[in-house]
C-alpha positions as CSV (number, residue, x, y, z in Angstrom):
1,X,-9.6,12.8,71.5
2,X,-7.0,15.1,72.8
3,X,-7.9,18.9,74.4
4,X,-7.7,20.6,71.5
5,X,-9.4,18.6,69.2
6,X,-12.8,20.4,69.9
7,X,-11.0,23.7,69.0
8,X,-12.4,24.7,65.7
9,X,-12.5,28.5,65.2
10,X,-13.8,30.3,61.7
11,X,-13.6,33.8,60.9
12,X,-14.2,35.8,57.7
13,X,-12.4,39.2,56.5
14,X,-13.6,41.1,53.8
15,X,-11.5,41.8,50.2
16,X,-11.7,45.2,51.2
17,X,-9.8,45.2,54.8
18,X,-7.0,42.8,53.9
19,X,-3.9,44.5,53.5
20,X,-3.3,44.8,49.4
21,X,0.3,43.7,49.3
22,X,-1.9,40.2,50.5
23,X,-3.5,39.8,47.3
24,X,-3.3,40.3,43.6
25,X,-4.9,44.1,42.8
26,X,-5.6,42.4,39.4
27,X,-6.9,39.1,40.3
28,X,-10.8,38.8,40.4
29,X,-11.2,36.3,43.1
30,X,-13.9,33.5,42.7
31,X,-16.1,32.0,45.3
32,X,-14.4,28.7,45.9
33,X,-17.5,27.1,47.9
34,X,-18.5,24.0,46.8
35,X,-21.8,21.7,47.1
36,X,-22.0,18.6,49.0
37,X,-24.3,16.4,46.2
38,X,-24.3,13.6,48.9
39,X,-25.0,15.8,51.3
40,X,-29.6,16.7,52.4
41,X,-29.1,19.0,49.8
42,X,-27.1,20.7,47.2
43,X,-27.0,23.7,49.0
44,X,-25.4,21.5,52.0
45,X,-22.0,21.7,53.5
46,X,-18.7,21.0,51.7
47,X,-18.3,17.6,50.8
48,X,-15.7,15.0,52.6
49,X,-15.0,13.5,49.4
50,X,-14.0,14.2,45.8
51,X,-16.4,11.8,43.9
52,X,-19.2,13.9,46.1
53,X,-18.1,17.2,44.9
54,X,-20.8,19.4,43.3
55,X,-19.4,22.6,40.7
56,X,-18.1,25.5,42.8
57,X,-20.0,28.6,43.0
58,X,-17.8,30.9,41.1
59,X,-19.6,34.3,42.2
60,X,-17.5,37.0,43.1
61,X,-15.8,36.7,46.0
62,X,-16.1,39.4,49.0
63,X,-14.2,37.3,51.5
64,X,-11.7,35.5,52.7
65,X,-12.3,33.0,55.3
66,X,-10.1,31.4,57.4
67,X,-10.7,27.7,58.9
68,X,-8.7,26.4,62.5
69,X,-8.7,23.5,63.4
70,X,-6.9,20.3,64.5
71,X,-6.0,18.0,61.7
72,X,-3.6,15.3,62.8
73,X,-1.9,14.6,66.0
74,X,2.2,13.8,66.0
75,X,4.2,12.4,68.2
76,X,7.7,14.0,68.7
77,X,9.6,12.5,66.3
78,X,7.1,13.5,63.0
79,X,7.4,16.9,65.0
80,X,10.7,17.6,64.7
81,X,10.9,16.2,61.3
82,X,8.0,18.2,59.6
83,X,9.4,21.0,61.9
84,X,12.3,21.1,59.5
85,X,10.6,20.1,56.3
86,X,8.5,23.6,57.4
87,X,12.0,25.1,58.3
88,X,13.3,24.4,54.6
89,X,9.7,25.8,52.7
90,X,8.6,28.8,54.4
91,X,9.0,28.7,58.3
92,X,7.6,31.8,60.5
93,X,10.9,31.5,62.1
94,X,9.4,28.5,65.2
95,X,9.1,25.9,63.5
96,X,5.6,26.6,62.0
97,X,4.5,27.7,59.0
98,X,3.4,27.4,56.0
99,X,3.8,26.0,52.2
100,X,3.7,27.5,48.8
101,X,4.2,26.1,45.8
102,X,3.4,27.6,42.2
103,X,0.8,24.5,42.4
104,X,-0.8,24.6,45.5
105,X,-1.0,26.3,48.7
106,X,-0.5,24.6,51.8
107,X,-2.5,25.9,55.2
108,X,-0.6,27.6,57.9
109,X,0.3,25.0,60.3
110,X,1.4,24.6,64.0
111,X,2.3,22.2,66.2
112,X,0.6,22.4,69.3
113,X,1.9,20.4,72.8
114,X,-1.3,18.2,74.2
115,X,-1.5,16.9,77.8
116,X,-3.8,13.7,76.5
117,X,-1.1,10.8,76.2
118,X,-4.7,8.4,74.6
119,X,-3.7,9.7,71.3
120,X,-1.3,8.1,68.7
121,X,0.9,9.4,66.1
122,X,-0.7,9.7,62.8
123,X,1.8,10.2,60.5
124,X,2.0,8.0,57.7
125,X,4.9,6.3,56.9
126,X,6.0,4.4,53.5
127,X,8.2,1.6,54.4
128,X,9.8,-0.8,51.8
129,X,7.8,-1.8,48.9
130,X,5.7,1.0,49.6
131,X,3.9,-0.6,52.6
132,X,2.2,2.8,54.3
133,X,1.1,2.5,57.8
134,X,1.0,4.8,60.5
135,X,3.8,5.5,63.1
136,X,1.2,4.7,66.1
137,X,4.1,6.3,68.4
138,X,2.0,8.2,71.1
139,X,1.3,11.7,70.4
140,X,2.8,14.9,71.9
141,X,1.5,17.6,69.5
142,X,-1.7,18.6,67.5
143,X,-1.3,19.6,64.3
144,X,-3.6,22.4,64.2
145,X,-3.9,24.2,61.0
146,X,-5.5,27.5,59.4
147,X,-6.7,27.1,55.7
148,X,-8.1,30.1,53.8
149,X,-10.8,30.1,50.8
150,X,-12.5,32.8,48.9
151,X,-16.2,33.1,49.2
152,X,-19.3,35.6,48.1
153,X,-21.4,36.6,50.5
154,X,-23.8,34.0,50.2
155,X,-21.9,31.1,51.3
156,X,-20.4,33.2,53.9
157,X,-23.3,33.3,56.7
158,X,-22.3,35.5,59.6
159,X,-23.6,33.1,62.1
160,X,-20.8,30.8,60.9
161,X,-18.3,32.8,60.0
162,X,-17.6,35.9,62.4
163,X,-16.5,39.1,60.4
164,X,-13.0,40.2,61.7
165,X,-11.5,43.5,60.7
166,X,-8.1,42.1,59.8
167,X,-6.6,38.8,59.4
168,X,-6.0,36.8,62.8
């Protein structure tokens, strides 16, 4: 486990404070939160995987919530590589960014230098045949990334998700 990988920070803004040119005025935004059914309960935490995937909430939603953490970990290589995938899609002009498609949105990502040298490379690459394995390289970076969901009030506890008066 590198230095960063205990870095997880959430945050929640309301629909009211976010700058309007940020969402649709005529959208009506649904709570995305979703049941854990594997989880102690069904009012537990979001689940890990897609078969254990209660119905989503579907309230109104009064904020938007943001999620850091450290997903992956790349060595310099898958850096510079997904550095200019990024670079091609939507770059913030460093070599992070994020991803949008008209079918999905992709989290704001950024590649992050570690000290730790324990850590391998965990890009996943598809060789011949389609044989996937990972690269195993050592790492340099953490791929630390910032997804956003819609939630009522409800599912957005204070205790867990600190109210910020604009986006971070």
């Amino acid at each position: 486990m590198c230095e960063l990988c205990d870095v997880q920070e959430n945050w929640a803004v309301s629909l009211d404070e976010i700058d309007d040119t940020d969402l649709d005025p005529d959208a009506e935004y649904a709570c995305e939160w979703v049941a854990d059914l594997e989880g102690d309960d069904a009012e537990g935490s979001e689940a890990d995987d897609v078969d254990d995937l209660g119905e989503m909430c579907g309230k109104p939603a009064t904020w938007a919530v943001f999620e850091k953490y450290v997903e992956e970990h790349y060595c310099s290589r898958h850096v510079a590589e997904s550095q200019a995938e990024l670079g091609e899609a939507g770059s913030n002009g460093n070599g992070n960014g994020h991803v949008h498609s008209e079918e999905e949105y992709e989290p704001d990502v950024e590649f992050i230098p570690i000290r730790s040298r324990s850590e391998r490379c965990d890009f996943v690459e598809v060789g011949g045949g389609f044989a996937v394995r990972p690269c195993g390289r050592p790492a340099t970076h953490a791929v630390m990334v910032v997804q956003q969901f819609y939630q009522c009030d409800e599912h957005t506890p204070e205790d867990e998700y600190p109210r910020m008066e604009t986006v971070a």
